[in-house]
N, C-alpha and C positions, 0 to 999 in steps of 0.2 A: 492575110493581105489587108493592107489597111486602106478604107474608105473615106469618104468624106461625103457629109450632107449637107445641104440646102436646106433649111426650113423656110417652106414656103407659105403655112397658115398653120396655127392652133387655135381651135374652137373649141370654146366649154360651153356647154348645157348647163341650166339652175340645176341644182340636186335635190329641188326639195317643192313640191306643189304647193299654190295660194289659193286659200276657195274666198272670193270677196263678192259683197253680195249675194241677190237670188242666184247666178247661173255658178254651176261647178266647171270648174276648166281641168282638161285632161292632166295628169302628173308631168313634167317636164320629162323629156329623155333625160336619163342618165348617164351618161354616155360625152366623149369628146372626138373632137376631130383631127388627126395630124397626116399635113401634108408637107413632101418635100422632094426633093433629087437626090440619087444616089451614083456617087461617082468614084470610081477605085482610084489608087494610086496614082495612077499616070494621068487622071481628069476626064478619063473616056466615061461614057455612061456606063450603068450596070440594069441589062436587060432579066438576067437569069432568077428564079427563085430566091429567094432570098429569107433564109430565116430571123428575125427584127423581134428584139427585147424589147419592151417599152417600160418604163420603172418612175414608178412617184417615190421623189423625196423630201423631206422637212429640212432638210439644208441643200446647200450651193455645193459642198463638197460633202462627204466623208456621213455623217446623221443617220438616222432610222428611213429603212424602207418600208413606206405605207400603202403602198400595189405595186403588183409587177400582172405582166402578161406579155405572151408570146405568141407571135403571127407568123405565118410563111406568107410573103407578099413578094408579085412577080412585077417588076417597076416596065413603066414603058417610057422608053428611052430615059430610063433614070427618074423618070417620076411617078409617084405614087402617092395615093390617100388611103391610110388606116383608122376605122372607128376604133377608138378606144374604150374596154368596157362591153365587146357585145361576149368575149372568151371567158372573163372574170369581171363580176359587177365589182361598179367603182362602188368602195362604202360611204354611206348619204354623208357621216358626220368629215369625210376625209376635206371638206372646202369649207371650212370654221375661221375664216378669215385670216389662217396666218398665210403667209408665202409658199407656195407649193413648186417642185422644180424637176421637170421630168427629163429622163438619161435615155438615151438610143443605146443598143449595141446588138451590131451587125455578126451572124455568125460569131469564128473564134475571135475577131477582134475584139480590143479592149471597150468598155464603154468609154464614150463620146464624151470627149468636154469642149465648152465648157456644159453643165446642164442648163435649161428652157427655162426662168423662171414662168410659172403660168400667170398670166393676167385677164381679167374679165374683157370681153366686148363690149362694145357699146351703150347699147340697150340692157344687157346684161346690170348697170352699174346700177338700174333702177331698183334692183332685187334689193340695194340698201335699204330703201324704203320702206321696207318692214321693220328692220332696224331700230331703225328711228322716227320721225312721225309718220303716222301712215296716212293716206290721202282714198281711200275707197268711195263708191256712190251710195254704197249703203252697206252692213255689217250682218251676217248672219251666222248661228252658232246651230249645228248639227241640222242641216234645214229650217230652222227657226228663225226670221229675221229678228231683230233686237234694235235693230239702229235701221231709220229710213231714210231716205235720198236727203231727205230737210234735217238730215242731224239731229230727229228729235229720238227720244228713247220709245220702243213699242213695244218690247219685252214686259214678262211676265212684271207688276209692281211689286212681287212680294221682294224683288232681285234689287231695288234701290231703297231698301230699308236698311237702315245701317243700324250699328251697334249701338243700345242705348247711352246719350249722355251723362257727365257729369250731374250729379244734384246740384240745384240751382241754392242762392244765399240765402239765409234767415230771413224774414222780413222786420217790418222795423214793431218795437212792441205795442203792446195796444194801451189806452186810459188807463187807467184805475178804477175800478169799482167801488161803489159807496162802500163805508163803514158796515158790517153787520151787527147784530144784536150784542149786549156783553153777555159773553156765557157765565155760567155757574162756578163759585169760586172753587177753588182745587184744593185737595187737604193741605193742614195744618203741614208744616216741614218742619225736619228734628233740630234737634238743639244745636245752637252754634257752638265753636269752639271756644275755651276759657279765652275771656283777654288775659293779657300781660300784668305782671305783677307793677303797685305803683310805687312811685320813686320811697327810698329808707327816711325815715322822718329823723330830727337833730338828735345828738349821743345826749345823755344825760349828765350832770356830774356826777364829780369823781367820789366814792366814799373815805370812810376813815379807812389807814392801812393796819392790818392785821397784824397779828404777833409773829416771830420768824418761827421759821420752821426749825426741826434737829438738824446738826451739821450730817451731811451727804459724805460714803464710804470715801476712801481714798482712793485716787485713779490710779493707772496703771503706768510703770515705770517707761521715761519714753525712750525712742528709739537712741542704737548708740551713734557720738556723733560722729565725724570724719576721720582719717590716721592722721597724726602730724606728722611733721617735715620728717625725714631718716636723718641719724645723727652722723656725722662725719668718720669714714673709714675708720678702724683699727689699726696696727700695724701688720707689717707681712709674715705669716707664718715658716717656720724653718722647712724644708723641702724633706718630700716624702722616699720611702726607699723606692731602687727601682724597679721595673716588673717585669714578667716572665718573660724569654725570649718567647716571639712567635714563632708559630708552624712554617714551614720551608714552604716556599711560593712550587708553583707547579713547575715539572723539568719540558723542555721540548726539548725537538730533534728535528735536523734535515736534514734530507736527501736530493740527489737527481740523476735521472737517467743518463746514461749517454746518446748524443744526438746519432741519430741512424740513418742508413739511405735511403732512396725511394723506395716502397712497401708497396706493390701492384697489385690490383685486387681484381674481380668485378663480380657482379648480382649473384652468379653461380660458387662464390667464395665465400660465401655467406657471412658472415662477423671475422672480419681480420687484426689481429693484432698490430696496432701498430709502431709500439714499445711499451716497457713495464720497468717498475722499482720495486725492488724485492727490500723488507729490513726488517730489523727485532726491536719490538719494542719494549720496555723493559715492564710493563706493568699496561692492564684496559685503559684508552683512552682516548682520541678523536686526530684523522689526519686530515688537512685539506690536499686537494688534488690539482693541480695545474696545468693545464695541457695546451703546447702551442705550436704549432707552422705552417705548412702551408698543401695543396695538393693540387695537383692537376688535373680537373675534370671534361670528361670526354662531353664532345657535343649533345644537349638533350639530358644528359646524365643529374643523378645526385648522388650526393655524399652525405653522408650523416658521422658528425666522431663524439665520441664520450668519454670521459673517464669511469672508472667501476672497480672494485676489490672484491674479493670473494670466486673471482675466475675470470677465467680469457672471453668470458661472451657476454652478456648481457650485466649479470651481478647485480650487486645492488646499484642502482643508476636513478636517477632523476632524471625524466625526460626533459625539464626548465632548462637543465646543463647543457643539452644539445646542440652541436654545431652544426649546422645545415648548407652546405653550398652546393648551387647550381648550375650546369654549363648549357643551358636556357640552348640557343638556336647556333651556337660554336663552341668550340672548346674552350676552356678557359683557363687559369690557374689561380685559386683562390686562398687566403692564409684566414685562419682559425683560430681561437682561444677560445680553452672551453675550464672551467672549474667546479668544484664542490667539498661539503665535508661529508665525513664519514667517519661512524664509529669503528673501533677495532680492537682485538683483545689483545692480551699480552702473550709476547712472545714472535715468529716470525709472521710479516703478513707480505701480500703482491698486489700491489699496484697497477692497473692494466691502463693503456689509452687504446681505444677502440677504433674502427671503421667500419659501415657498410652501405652497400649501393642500392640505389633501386634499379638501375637502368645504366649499359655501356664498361668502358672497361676504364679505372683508373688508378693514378698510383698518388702517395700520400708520404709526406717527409715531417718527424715532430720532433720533440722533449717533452718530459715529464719529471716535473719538481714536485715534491713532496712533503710538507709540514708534519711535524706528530707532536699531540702535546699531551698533557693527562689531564686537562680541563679545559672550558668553553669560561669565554667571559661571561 
């Protein structure tokens, strides 16, 4: 059934006791007061017992619940006042100056909106003044006054001695002092370094010139010098015989399948053929494989095709060769080329083009062409 209420007063108590001065004053109640009317649907009063949520929250809507408590309270002619706090104490720190905003809800009905934000009284708004400056008749700390009515300090002196200061400056320096006695002379000191050599004094003249000496070996022959110019062509010489035939270049060969009909296959068919070339070759030597069409792959499905010699399933194969299609989220139909070489001996050899699935059923339509040669460039 849904309700509706009146608020008719909410009262908050300090949460939190001031001792100023000599006298101690009791702790403030902790505790609040809410009163209001309770009127059902239809606006009649509601006499009957009534069981009342009372709930703090740190927002207006939706936020954390920071008290609740529950009353049975019996309204007279729809009105009623419930303490708040005497069922579950309000906790001291829950009034820390942000916005606080408290929800009713009656019995099964839903909580009440919108929620109360809560606001101080009056005289209440004095309690800022702790806050921020305070105004007391005089100060005392654990029974001890400290401060008296004239604001002078009375507490202990050792409590206004502060941290030593800074060192104070140099002073400025003092006179001079006379001369003292000369003292006694200090030993003799070691020998200085050489000075510097002094300047070369003028050359002398020249004398008489001596007799020559024996003629001196003979030197060594010297290097040879550059090639000269080349001298002007010859004439053309008569033409030589002619030379051996070469070796016969390598033979090839080719072949190709006949084209065939759809090849059906799926996962449980494990490697199906999907055509082959059979031939002779006349002597060891290397064939390329070429494999091409198209296939139709079932929804989800894949396909893998190859070429290979040496048997119908795997053989020799290179996984690079590999044609891969996929029928991803529907079916599809997708065409292929796939190629390689391969060694092979003389005599007859088979050619396979391959299929196989991972997943679903499908079918696959090709050719196969065939190269043979007896060398590689």
């Amino acid at each position: 059934m849904k309700r509706i209420l009146t608020v008719l007063a909410c009262s908050a108590a300090a949460t939190m006791p001031l001792a100023i001065g000599n006298s101690a004053f009791a702790a403030v109640p902790n505790a609040l007061t809410q009163q209001g009317r309770l009127l059902n649907a239809q606006g009649n009063a509601v006499t009957t017992a009534q069981q009342i949520v009372f709930t703090i929250y740190d927002a207006a809507t939706a936020g954390t619940v920071l008290w609740t408590e529950t009353q049975t309270i019996t309204p007279d002619d729809g009105y009623f006042s419930a303490r708040l706090g005497d069922a579950t104490a309000i906790p001291a720190t829950l009034f820390n100056g942000a916005t606080r905003y408290l929800s009713v809800k009656v019995g099964a009905d839903a909580e009440m909106t919108p929620r109360q934000p809560l606001v101080s009284v009056p005289y209440a708004l004095m309690s800022n003044n702790a806050v921020g400056d305070i105004t007391p008749n005089s100060i005392s700390i654990n029974g001890t006054q400290v401060i008296d009515a004239t604001g002078h300090w009375v507490g202990p002196a050792s409590s206004l001695a502060g941290p030593t200061g800074p060192a104070g400056p140099a002073g400025a320096t003092g006179p001079a002092g006379s001369a003292g006695a000369q003292g006694p002379a200090g030993p003799t000191g070691a020998a200085g370094a050489q000075g510097p050599a002094g300047p070369t004094g003028p050359a002398g003249s020249a004398g008489a010139q001596g007799p020559a000496g024996p003629t001196g070996p003979t030197g060594s022959v010297g290097a040879q010098g550059p090639t000269g110019p080349a001298g002007s062509q010859g004439p053309a010489g008569s033409a030589g015989a002619q030379g051996a035939r070469g070796a016969t270049g390598p033979s090839a060969a080719f072949a190709r399948s006949p084209n065939v009909g759809l090849v059906s296959f799926n996962t449980a068919s494990g490697i199906t053929n999907i055509t082959s070339v059979t031939f002779t070759a006349p002597s060891a030597g290397y064939v390329i494989a070429i494999g091409s069409g198209y296939c139709n792959v079932s929804s989800g499905g894949q396909v893998y095709l190859w070429p290979t010699v040496g048997g119908p399933t795997y053989g020799t194969s290179d996984y690079s060769t590999v044609a891969f299609l996929m029928g991803y989220t529907t079916s599809a139909q997708g065409s292929y080329a796939v190629n390689n070489v391969y060694s092979v001996g003389a005599g007859q050899n088979t050619v396979y083009l391959n299929a196989s699935s991972v997943a679903g059923g499908h079918s696959c339509y090709g050719g196969l062409t065939v190269f043979f040669s007896t060398s590689l460039l």
